[in-house]
DSSP file (Angstrom, degrees, kcal/mol; ACC not computed):
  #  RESIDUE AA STRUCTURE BP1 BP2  ACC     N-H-->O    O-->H-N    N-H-->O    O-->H-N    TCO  KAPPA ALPHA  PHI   PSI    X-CA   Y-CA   Z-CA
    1    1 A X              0   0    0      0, 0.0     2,-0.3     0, 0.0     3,-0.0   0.000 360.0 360.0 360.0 149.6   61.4  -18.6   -9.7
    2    2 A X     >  -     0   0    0      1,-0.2     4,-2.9     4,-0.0     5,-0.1  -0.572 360.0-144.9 -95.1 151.1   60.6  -17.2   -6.1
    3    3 A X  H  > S+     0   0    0     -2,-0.3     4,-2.9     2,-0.2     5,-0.2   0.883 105.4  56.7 -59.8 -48.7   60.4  -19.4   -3.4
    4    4 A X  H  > S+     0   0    0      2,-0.2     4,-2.9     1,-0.2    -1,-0.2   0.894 108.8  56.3 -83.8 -19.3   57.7  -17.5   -1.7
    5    5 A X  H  > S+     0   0    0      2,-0.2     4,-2.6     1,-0.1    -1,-0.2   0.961 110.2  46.2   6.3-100.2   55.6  -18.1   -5.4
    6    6 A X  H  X S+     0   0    0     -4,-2.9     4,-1.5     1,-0.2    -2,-0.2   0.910 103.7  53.4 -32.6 -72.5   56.1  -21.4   -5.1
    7    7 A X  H  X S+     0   0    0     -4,-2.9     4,-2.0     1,-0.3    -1,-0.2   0.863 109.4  57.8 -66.1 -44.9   55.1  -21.8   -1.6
    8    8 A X  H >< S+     0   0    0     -4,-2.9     3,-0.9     1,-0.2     4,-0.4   0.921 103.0  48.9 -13.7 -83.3   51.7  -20.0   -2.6
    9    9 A X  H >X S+     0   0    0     -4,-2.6     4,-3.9     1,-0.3     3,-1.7   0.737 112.6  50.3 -37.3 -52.3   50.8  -22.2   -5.2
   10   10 A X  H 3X S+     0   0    0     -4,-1.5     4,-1.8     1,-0.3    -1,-0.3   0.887 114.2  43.5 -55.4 -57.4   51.4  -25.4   -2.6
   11   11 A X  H <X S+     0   0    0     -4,-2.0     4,-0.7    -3,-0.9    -1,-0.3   0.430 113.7  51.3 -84.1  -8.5   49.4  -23.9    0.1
   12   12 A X  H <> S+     0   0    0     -3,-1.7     4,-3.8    -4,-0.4     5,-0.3   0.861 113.3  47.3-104.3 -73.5   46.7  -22.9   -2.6
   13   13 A X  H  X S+     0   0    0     -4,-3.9     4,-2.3     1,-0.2    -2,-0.2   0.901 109.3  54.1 -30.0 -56.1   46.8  -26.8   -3.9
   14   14 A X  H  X S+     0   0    0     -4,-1.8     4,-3.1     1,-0.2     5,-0.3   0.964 106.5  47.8 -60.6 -52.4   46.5  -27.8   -0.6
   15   15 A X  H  X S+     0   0    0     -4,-0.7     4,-3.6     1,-0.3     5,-0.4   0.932 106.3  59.5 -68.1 -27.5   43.2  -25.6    0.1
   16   16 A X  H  X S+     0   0    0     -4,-3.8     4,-1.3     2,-0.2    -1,-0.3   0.959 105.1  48.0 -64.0 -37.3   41.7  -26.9   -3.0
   17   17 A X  H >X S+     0   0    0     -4,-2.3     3,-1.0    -5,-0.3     4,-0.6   0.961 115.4  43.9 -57.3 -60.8   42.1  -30.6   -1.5
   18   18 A X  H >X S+     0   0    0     -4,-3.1     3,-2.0     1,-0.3     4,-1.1   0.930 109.2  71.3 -43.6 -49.7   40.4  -29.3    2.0
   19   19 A X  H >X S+     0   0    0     -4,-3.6     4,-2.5     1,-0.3     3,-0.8   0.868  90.7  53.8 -39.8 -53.6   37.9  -27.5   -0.5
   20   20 A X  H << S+     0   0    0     -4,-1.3    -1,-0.3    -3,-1.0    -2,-0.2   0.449 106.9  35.8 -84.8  -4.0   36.4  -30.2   -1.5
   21   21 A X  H << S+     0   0    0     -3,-2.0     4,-0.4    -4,-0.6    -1,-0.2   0.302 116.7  56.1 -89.1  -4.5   35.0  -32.4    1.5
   22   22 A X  H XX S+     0   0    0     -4,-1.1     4,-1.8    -3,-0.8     3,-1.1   0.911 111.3  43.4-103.0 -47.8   34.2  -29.5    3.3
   23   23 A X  H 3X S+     0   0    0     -4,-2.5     4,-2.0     2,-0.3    -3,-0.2   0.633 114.5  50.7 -46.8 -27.9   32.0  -28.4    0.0
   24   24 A X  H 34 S+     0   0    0     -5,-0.4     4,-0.3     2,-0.2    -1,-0.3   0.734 102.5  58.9 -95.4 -26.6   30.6  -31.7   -0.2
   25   25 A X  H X> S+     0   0    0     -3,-1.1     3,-1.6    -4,-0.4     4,-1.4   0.838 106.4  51.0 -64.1 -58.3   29.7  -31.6    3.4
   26   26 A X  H >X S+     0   0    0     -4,-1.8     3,-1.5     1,-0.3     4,-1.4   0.991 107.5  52.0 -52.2 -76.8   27.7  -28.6    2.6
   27   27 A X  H 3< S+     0   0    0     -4,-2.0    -1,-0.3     1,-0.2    -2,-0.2   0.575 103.0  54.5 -23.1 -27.3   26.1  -30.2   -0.1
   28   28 A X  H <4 S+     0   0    0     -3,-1.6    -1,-0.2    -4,-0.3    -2,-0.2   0.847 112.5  48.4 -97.4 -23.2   25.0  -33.1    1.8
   29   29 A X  H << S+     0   0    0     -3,-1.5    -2,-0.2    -4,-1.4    -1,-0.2   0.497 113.6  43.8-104.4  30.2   23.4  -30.5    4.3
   30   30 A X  S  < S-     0   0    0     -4,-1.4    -3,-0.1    -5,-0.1    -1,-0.1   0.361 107.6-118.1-103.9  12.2   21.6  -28.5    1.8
   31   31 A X  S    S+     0   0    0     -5,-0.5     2,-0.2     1,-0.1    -3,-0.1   0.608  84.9  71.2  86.1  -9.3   20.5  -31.1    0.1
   32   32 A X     >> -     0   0    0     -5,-0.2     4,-3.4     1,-0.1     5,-0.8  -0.867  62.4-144.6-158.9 124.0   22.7  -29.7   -3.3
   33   33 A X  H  >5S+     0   0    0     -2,-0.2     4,-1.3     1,-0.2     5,-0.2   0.944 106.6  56.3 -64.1 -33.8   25.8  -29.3   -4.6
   34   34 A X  H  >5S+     0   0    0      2,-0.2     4,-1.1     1,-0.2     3,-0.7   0.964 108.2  55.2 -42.4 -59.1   24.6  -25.8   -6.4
   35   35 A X  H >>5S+     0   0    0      1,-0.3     4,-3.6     2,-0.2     3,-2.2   0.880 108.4  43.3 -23.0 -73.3   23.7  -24.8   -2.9
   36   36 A X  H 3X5S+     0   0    0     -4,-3.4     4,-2.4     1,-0.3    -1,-0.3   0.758 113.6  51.4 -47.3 -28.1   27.1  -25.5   -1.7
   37   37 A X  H 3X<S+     0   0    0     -4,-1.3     4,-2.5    -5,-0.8    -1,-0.3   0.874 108.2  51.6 -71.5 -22.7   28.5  -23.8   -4.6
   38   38 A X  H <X S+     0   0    0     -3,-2.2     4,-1.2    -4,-1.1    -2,-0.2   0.750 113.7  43.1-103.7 -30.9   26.4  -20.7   -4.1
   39   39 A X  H  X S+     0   0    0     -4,-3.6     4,-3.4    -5,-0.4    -1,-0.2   0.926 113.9  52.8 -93.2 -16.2   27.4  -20.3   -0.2
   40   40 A X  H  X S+     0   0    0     -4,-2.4     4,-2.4     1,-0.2    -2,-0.2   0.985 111.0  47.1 -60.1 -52.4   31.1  -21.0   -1.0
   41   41 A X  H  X S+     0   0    0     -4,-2.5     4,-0.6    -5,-0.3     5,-0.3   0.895 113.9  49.2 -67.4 -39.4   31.0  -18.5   -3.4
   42   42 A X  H >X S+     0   0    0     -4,-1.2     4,-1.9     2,-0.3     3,-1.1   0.880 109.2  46.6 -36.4 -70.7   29.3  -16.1   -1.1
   43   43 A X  H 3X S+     0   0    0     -4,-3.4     4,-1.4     1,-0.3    -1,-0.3   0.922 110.9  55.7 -72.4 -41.2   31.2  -16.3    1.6
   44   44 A X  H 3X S+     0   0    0     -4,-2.4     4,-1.1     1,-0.2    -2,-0.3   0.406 107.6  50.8 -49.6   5.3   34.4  -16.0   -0.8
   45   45 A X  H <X S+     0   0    0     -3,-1.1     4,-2.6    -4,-0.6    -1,-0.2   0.770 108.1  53.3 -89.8 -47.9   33.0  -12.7   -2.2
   46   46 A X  H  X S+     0   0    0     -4,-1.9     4,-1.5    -5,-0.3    -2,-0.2   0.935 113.6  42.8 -61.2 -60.9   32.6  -11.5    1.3
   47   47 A X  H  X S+     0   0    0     -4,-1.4     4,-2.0     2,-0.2     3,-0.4   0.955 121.3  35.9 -36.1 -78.5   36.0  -12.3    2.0
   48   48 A X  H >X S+     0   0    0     -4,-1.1     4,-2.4     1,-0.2     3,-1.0   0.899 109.2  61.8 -57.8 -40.0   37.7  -11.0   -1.0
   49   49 A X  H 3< S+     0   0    0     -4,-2.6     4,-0.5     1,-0.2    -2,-0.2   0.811 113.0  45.8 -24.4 -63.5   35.0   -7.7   -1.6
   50   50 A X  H >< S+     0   0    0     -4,-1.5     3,-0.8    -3,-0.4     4,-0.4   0.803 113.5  45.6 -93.2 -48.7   36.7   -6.7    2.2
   51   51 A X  H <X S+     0   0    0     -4,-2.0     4,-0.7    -3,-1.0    -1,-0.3   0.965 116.3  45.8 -70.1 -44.5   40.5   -7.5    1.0
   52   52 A X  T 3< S+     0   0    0     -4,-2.4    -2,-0.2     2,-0.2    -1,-0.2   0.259 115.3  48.5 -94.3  19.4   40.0   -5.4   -2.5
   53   53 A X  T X4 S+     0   0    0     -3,-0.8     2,-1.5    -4,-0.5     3,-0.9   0.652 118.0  42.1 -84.6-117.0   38.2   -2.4   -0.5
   54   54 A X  T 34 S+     0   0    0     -4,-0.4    -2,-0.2     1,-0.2    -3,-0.1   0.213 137.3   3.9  40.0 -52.8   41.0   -2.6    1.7
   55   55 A X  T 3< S+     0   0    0     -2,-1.5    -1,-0.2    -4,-0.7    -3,-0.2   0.669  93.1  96.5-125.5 -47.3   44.1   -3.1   -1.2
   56   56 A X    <   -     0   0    0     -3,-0.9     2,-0.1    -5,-0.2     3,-0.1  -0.452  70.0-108.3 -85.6 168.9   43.1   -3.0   -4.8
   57   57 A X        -     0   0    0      1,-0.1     2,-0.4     3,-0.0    -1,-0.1  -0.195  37.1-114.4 -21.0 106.7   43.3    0.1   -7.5
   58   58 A X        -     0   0    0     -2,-0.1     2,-0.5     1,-0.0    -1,-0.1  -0.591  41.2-125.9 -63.1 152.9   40.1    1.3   -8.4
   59   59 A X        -     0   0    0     -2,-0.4    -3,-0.0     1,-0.1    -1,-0.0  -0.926  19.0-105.1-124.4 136.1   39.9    0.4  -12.0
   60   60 A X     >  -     0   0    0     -2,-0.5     4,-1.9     1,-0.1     5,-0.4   0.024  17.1-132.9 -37.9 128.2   39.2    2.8  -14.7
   61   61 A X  H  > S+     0   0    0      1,-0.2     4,-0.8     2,-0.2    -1,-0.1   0.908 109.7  43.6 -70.8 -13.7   35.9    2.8  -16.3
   62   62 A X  H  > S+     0   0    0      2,-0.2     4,-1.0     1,-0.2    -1,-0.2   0.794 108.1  64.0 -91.1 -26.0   37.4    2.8  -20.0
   63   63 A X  H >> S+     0   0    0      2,-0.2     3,-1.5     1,-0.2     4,-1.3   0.988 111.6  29.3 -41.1 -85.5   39.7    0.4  -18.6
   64   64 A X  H 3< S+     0   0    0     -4,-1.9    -2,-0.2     1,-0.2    -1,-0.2   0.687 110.0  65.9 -57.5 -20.7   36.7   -2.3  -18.0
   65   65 A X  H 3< S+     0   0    0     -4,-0.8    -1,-0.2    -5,-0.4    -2,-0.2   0.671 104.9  50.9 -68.8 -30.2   34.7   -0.9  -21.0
   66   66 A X  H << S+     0   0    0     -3,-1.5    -2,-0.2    -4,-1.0    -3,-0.1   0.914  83.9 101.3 -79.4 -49.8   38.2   -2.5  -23.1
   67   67 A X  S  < S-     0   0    0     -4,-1.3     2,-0.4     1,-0.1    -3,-0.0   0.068  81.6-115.4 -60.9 132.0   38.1   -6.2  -21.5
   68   68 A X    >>  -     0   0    0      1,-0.1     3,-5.8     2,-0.0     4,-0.6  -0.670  30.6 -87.1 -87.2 153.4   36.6   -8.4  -23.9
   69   69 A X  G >4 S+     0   0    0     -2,-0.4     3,-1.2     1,-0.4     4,-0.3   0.756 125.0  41.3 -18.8 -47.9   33.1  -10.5  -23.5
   70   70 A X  G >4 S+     0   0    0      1,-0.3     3,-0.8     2,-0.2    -1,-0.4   0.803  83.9  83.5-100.4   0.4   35.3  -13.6  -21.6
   71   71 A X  G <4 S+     0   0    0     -3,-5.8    -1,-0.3     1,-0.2    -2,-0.2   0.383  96.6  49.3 -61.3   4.9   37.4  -11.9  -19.7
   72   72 A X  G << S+     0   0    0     -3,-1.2     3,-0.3    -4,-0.6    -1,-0.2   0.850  88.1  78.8-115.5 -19.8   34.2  -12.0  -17.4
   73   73 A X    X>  +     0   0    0     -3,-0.8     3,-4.6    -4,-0.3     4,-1.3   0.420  56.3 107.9 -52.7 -31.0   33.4  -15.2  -17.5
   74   74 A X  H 3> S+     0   0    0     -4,-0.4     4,-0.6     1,-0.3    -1,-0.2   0.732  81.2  45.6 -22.9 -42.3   36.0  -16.4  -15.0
   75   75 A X  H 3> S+     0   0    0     -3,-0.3     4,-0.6     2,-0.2    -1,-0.3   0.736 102.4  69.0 -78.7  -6.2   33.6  -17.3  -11.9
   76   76 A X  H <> S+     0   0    0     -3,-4.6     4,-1.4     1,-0.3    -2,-0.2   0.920 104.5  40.2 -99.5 -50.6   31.4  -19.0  -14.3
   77   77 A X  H  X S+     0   0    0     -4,-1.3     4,-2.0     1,-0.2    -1,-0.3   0.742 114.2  49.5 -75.2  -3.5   34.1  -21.4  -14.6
   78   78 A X  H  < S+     0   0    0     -4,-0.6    -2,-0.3     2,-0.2    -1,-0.2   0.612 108.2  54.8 -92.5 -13.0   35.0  -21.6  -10.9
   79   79 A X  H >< S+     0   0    0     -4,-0.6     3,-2.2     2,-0.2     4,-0.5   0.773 110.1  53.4 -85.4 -96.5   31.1  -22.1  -10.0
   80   80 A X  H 3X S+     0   0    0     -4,-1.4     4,-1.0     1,-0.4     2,-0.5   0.468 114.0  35.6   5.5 -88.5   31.5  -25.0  -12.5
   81   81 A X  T 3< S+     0   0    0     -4,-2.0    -1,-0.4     2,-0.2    -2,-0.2   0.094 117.4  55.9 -71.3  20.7   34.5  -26.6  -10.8
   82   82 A X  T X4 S+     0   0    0     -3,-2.2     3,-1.0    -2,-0.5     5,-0.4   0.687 113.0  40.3-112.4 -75.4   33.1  -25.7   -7.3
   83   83 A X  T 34 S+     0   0    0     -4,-0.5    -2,-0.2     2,-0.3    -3,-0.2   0.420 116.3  43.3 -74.7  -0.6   29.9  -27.3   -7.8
   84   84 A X  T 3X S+     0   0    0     -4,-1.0     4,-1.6    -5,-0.3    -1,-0.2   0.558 113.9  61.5-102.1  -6.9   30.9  -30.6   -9.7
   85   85 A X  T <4 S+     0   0    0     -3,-1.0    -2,-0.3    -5,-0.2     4,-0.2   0.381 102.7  37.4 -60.5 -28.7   33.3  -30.6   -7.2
   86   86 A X  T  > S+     0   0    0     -4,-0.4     4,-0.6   -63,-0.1    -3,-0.1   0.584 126.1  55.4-100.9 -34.3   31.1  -30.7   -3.6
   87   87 A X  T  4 S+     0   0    0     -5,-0.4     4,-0.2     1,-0.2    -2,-0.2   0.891 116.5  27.6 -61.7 -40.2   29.0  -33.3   -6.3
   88   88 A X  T >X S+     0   0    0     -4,-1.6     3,-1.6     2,-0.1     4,-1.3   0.809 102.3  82.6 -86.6 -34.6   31.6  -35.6   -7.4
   89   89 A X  T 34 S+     0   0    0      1,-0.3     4,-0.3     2,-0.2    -2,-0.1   0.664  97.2  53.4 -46.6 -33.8   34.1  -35.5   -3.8
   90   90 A X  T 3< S+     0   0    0     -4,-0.6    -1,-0.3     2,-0.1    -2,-0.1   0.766 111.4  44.3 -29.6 -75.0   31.7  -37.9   -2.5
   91   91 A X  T <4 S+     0   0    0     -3,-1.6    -2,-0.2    -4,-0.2    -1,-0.1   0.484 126.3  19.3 -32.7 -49.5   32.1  -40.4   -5.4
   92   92 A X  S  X S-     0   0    0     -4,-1.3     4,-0.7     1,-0.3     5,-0.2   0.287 105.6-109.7-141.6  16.7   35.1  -40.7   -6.1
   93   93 A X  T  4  -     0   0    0     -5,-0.4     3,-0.3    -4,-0.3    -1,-0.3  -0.108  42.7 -82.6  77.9 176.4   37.2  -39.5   -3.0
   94   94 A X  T >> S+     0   0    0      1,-0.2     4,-2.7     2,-0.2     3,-0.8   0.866 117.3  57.7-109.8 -46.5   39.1  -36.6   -2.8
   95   95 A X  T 34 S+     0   0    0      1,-0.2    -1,-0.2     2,-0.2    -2,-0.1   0.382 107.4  43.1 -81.6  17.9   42.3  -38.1   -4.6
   96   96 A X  T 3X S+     0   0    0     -4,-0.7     4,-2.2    -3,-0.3    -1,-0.2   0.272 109.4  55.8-104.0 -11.0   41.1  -39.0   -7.2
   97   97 A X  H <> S+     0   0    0     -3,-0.8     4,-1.5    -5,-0.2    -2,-0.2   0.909 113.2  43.3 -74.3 -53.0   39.0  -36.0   -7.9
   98   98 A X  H  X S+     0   0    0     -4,-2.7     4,-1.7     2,-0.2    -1,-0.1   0.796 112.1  51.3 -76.2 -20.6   41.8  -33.8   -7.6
   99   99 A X  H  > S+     0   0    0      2,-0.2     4,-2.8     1,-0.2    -2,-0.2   0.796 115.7  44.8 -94.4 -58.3   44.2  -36.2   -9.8
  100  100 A X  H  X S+     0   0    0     -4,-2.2     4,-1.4     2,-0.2    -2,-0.2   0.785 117.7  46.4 -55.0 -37.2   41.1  -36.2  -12.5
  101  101 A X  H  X S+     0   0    0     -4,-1.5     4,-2.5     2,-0.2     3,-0.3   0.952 108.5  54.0 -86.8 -61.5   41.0  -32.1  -11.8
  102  102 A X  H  < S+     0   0    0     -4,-1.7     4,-0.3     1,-0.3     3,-0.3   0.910 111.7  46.7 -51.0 -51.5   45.0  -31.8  -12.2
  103  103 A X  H  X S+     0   0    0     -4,-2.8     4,-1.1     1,-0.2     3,-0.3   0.818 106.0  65.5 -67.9 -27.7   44.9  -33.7  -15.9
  104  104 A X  H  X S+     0   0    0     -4,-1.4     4,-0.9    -3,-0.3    -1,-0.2   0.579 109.8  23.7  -2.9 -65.2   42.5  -31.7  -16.7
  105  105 A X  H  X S+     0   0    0     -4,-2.5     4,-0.6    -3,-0.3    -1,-0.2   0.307 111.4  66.9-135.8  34.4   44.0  -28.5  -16.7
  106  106 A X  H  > S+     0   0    0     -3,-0.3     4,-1.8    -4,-0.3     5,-0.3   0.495 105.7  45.1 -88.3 -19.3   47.1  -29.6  -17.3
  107  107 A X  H >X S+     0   0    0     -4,-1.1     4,-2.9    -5,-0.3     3,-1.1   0.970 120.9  46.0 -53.6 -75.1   45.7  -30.7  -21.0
  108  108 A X  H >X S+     0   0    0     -4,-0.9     3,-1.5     1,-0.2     4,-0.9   0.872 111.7  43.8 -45.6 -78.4   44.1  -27.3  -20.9
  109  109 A X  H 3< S+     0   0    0     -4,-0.6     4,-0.4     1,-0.2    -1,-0.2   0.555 111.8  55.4 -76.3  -9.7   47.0  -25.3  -19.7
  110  110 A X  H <X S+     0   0    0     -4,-1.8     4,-2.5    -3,-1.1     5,-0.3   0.856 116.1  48.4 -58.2 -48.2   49.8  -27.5  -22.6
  111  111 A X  H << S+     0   0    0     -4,-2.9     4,-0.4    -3,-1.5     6,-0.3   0.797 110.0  40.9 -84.1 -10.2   47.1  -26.2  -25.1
  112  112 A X  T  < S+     0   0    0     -4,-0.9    -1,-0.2    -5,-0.2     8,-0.2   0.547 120.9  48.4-106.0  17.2   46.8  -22.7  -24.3
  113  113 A X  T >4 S+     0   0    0     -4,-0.4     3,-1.3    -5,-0.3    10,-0.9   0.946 108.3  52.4 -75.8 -74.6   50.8  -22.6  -23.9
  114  114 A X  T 3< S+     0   0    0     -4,-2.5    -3,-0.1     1,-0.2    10,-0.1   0.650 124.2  25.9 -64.0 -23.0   51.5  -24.3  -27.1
  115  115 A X  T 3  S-     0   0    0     -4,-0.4    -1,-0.2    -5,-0.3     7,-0.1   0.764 101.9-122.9-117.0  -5.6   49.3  -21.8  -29.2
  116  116 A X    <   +     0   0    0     -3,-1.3     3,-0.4     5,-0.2     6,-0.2   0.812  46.4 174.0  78.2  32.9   49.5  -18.8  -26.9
  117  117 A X    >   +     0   0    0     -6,-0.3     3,-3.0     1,-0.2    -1,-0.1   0.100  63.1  19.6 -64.1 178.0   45.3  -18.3  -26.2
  118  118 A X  T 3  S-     0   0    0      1,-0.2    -1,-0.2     0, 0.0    -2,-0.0   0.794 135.7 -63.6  36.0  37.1   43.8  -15.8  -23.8
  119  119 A X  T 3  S+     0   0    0     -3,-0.4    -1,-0.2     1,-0.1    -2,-0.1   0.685  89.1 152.5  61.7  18.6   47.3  -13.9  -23.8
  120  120 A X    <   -     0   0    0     -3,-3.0     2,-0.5    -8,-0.2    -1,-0.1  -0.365  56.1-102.6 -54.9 148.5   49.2  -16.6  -22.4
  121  121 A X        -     0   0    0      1,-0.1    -5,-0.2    -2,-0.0    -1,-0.1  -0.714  44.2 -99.2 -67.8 127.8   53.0  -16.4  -23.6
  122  122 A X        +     0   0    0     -2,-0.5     2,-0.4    -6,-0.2    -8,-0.2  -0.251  55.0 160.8 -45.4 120.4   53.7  -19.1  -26.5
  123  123 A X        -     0   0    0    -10,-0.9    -7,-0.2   -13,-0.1     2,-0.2  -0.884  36.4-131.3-134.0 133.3   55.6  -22.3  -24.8
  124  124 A X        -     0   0    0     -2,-0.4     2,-2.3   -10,-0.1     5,-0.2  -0.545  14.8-111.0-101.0 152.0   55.2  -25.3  -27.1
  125  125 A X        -     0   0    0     -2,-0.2     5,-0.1   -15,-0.1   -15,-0.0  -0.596  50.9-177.4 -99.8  90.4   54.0  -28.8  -25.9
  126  126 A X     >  -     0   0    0     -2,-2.3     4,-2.0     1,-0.1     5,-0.3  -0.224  43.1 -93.9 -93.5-149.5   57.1  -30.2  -26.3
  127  127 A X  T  4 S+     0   0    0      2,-0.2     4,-0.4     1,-0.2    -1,-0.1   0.656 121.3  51.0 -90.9  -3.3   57.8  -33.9  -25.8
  128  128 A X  T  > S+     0   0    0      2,-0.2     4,-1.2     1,-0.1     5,-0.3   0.922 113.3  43.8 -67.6 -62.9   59.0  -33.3  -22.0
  129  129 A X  H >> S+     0   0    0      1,-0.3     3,-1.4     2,-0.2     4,-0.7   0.860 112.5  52.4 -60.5 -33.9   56.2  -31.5  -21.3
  130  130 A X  H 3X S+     0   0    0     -4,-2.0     4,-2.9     1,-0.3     3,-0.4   0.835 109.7  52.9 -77.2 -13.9   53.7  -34.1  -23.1
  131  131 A X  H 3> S+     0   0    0     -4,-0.4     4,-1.1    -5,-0.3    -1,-0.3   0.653 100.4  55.7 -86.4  -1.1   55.1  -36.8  -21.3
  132  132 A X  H <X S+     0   0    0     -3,-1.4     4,-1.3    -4,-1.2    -1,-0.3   0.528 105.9  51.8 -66.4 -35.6   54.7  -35.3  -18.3
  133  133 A X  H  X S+     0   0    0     -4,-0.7     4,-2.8    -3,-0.4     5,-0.3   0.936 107.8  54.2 -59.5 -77.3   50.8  -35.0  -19.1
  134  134 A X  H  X S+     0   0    0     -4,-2.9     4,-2.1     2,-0.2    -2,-0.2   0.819 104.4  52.9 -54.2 -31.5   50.9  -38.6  -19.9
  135  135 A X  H >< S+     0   0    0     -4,-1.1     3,-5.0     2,-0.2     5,-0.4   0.895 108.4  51.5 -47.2 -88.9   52.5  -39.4  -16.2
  136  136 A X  H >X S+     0   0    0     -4,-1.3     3,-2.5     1,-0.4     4,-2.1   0.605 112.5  50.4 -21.9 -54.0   49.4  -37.3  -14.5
  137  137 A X  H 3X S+     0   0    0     -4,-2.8     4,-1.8     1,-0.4    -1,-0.4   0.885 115.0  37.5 -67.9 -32.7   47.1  -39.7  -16.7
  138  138 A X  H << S+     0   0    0     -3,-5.0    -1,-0.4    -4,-2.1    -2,-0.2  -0.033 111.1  60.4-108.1  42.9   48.7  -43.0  -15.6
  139  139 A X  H <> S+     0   0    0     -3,-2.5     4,-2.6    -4,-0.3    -1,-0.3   0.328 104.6  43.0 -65.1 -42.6   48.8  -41.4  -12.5
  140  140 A X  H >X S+     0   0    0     -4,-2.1     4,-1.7    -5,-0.4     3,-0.8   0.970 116.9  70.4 -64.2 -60.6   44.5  -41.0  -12.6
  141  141 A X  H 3< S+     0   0    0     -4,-1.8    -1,-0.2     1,-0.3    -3,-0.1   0.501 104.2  23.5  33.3-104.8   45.5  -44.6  -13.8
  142  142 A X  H 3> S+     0   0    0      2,-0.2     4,-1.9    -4,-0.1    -1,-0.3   0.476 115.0  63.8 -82.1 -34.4   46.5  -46.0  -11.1
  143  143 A X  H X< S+     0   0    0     -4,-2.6     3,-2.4    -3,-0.8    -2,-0.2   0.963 109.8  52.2 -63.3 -70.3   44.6  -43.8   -8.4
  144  144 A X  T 3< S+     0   0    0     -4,-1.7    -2,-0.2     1,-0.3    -1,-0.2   0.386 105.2  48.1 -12.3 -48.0   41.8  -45.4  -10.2
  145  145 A X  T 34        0   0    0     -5,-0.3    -1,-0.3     1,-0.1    -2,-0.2   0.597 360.0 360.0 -92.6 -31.2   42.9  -49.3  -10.0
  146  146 A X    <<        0   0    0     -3,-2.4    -2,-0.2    -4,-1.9    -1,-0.1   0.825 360.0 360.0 -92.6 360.0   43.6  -49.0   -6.1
């Protein structure tokens, strides 16, 4: 696996922590965490629109005309975790938020390995992996109790 991968992902993780007092800080001055959600997202459109002028492929119209009906859906769920996210950060602190976030879609991502949805490659939830799940949870656990 490449190093420089990796080092993404970490620095990615990392902004998702930052994400989420600074989102919640919005929220508290617009008065809503949909607010907050709606100018994060904004200004991250602005941002990326400028990188994928800039970089991507124009994409084929028969191309996008193929994708199926959820393949579109994608922000729908990042507006979702954005905005329960500025709502909750507040509530339950940021490490436990993220710790609740992590089991979350590590549950999700064992089940759409194991059956091989949304074009995932098949990986089965074997007993490594589930026990690894079950650390994260008595990880929330334990964030929970101190």
């Amino acid at each position: 696996m490449s190093p420089a991968v990796i080092l993404l992902m970490l620095v990615a993780g990392a902004l998702v922590a930052i994400q989420a007092p600074i989102n919640a800080m919005l929220a508290r001055g617009l008065g809503s965490a949909v607010s907050a959600a709606v100018v994060s997202f904004a200004v991250g459109l602005v941002a990326l629109a400028v990188v994928a002028l800039l970089t991507a492929p124009r994409p084929e119209t028969a191309a996008l005309r193929a994708l199926p009906p959820h393949a579109w859906i994608g922000g729908l769920m990042g507006a979702v975790f954005v905005a329960s996210a500025a709502w909750a950060a507040p509530r339950l602190g940021i490490a436990w938020l993220l710790v609740l976030t992590i089991a979350g879609q590590l549950a999700a991502a064992l089940v759409i390995d194991h059956f091989g949805l949304l074009g995932a490659p098949r990986q089965p939830a074997t007993a490594a992996r589930l026990a690894g799940l079950a650390l994260v949870l008595a990880g929330a656990a334990l964030m929970r109790r101190a």
